[in-house]
C-alpha positions in Angstrom: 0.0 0.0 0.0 1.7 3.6 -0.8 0.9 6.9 0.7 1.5 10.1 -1.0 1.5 13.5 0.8 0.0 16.5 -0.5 0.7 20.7 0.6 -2.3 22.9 0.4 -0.9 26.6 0.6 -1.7 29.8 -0.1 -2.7 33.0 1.6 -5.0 33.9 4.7 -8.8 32.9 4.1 -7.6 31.3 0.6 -9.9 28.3 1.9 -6.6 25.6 2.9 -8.5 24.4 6.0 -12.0 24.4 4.5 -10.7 21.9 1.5 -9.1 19.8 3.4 -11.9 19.4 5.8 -14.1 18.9 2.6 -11.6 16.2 1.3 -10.8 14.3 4.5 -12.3 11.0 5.3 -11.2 11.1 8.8 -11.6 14.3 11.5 -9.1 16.6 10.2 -7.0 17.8 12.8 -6.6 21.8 12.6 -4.2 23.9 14.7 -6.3 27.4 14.4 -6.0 30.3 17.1 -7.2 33.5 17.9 -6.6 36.0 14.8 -4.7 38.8 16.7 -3.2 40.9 13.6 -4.6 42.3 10.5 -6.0 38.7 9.9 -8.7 39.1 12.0 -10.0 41.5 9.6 -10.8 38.5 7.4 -11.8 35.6 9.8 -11.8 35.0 13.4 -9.3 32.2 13.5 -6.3 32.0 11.4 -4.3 28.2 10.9 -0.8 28.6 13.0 0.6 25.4 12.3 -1.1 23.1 9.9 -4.1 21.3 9.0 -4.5 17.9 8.4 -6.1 15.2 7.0 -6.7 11.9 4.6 -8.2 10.9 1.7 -8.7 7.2 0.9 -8.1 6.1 -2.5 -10.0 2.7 -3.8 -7.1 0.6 -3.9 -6.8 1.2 -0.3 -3.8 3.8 -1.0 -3.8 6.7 1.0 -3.2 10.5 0.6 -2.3 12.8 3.2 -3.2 16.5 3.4 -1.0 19.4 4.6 -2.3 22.5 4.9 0.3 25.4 5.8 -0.5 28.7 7.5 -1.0 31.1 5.5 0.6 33.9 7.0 4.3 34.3 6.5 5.4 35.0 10.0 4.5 30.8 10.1 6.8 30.2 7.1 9.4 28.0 9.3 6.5 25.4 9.2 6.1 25.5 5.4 10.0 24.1 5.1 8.7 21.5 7.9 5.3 20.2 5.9 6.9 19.6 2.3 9.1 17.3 3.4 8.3 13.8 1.6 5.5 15.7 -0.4 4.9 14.9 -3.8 3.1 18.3 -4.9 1.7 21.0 -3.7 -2.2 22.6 -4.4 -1.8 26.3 -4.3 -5.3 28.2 -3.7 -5.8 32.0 -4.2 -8.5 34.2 -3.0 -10.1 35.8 -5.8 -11.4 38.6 -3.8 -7.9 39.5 -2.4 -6.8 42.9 -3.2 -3.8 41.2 -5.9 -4.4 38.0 -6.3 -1.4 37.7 -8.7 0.8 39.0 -6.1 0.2 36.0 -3.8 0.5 33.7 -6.8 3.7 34.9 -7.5 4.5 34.9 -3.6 3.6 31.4 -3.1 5.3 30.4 -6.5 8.9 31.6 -5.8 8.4 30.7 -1.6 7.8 27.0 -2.6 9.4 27.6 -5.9 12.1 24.7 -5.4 9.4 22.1 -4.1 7.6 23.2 -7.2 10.4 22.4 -9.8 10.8 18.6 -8.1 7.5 17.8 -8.0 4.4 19.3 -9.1 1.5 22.3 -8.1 -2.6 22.6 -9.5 -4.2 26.3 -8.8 -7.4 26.4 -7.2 -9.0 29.8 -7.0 -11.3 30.1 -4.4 -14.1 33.1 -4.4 -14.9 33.5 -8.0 -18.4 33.5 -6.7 -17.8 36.7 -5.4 -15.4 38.5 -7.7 -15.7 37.2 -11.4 -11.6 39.0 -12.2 -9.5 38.1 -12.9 -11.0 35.3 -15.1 -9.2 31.5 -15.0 -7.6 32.7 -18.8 -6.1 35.7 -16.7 -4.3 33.4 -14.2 -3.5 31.4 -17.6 -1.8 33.9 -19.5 0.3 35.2 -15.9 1.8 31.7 -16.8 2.7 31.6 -20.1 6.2 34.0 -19.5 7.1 31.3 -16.6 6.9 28.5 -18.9 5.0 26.3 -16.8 1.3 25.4 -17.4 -0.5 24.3 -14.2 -3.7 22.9 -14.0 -6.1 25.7 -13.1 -9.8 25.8 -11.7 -12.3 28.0 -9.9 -13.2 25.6 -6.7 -15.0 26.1 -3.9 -13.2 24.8 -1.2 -16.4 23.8 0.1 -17.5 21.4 -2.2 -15.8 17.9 -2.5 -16.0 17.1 -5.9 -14.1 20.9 -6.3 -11.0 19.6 -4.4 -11.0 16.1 -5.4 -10.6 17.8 -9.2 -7.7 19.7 -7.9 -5.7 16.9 -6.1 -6.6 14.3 -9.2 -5.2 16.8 -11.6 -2.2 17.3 -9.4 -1.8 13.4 -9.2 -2.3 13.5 -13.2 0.3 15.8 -13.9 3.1 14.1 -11.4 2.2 10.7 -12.9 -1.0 9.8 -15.4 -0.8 6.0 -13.9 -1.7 7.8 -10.1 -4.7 9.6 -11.2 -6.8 6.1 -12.0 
């Protein structure tokens, strides 16, 4: 039986915890406090050092979910969680003042993990704010050279997530994602 470990990133209120609490066939263990800086203008509760949980595969493989904090003053736990990962799910915030900005943010911060594995793009919020369109976030990708798999999810909503981590297992390996 293998087991493969998956990172969930990306910034503050992005929807990390909510997927993987979607995802997880077992109670996902969260690590949330308090909000006590300019987070708590966005939710009450802010992830300090990780989320977890794990999704059971038919074959009675296993996948394990990392979520990192969001914020960077917890980035000393993001070096901690991708170890033994095989690729990573960014989500974005489309509502976020620049949600390029984090892209490229999260992109060079796990930038090495990145180039020796894999990462699939999950916007999060399109419900609410419609731009920048999926063929925005395309085309902010086609200097870089790389071509992620990109979707509007809602991190609420299985079926969103389980897209997101089966095209991230299809891009590392087309033999996973069956």
């Amino acid at each position: 039986m293998s087991q493969y470990k998956i990172i969930f990133t990306g910034p503050v209120g992005a929807g990390k915890t909510t997927a993987i609490h979607s995802i997880s066939d077992v109670p996902p263990v969260k690590t949330d406090a308090l909000a006590s800086d300019m987070t708590k203008s966005r939710k009450a509760a802010t992830t300090v050092a990780m989320d977890y949980g794990v999704m059971n595969l038919s074959d009675g493989e296993k996948i394990h979910l990392y979520g990192t904090p969001g914020q960077e003053r917890f980035d000393f736990m993001w070096d901690i969680l991708i170890n033994g990962g095989i690729g990573l799910i960014l989500l974005l915030d489309n509502t976020r003042a620049d949600p390029f900005k984090d892209m490229k943010f999260f992109m060079d911060s796990f930038g090495d993990f990145i180039s020796k594995t894999s990462v699939a793009i999950g916007v999060t919020q399109m419900d609410l704010s419609t731009k920048p369109t999926i063929a925005d976030y395309h085309t902010q990708f086609q200097a870089s050279g790389l071509k992620p798999p990109i979707f509007a999810v809602d991190a609420r909503v299985r079926n969103d997530v389980s897209l997101l981590v089966q095209s991230l297992l299809y891009s590392l390996d087309p033999g996973l994602a069956e």
